[in-house]
Structure formats: C-alpha cells, structure tokens
KEPANU-69980 format. One record per residue (C-alpha): x, y, z. Coordinates in steps of 0.001 Angstrom, whole numbers, padded with zeros to 6 digits, always signed. Example, Ala and Ser with C-alpha at 12.3 -4.5 7.8 and 13.67 -1.06 7.14 Angstrom:
2
+012300-004500+007800 +013670-001060+007140 
END
This chain:
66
-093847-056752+177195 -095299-053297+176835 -098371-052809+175271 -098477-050218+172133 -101004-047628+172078 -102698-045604+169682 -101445-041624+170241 -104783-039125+169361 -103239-035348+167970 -103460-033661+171105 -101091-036230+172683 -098839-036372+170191 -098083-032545+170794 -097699-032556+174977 -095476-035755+173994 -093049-034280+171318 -093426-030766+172159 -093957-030305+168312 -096539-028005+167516 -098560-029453+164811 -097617-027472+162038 -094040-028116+162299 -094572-031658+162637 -096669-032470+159440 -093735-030400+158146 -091211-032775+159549 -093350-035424+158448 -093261-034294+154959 -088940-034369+155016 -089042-037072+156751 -088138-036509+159890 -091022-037675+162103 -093038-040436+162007 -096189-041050+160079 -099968-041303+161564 -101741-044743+161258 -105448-044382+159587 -107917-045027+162386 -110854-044742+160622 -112036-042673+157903 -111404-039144+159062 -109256-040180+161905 -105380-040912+162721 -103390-041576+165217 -099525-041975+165966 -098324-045444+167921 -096796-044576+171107 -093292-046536+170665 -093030-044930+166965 -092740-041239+169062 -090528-043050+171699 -088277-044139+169173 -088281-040713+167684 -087535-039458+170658 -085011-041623+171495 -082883-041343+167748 -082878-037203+168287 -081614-038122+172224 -078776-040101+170719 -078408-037869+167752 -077705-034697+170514 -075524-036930+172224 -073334-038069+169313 -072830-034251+168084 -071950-033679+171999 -069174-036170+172368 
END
C-alpha cells in the first residue's frame, strides 16, 4: 500500500505544471482539487488527490482521441 503524502505549493506546481494562479482558478470551477488545512496559515494538497487529477484529464484526452 502506498503511503499518502502531504503536497507543500511549490510541489504542487512542478507536479501539475499549473501555475498557481490558474489553479486556484480551476479550483474555484471546480476543476482541481482542493488544499487540506495544515495548520493555521498553512495548506497542502494530498499527493494521490493530484494523481487522480492527473489521471481523469489523461483519460479525459484519451476518450476525446478515440
């Protein structure tokens, strides 16, 4: 079983590619997953929440291909 980490801004963005204005953007539609509260001025984004992300826009490019 893989163990879940917490994902810190900076990470998020080399992960996704999403710069950070876009994604509170696509966070705000939607479209991206939410930060959990780390403590009281601090979040943080689970690592298999962005795989999954990842993974649904993968699938999602290779539905529209097919």
């Amino acid at each position: 079983m893989l163990c879940d980490r917490f994902i810190r801004e900076r990470e998020r963005k080399e992960i996704t590619g999403v710069p950070v204005s876009s994604w509170y953007e696509m966070m705000g539609k939607g479209e991206a997953p939410h930060p959990v509260k780390i403590g009281t001025r601090a979040v943080a984004w689970l690592l298999s929440d962005l795989s999954e992300w990842m993974a649904e826009r993968i699938a999602k490019r290779d539905a529209q291909a097919a």
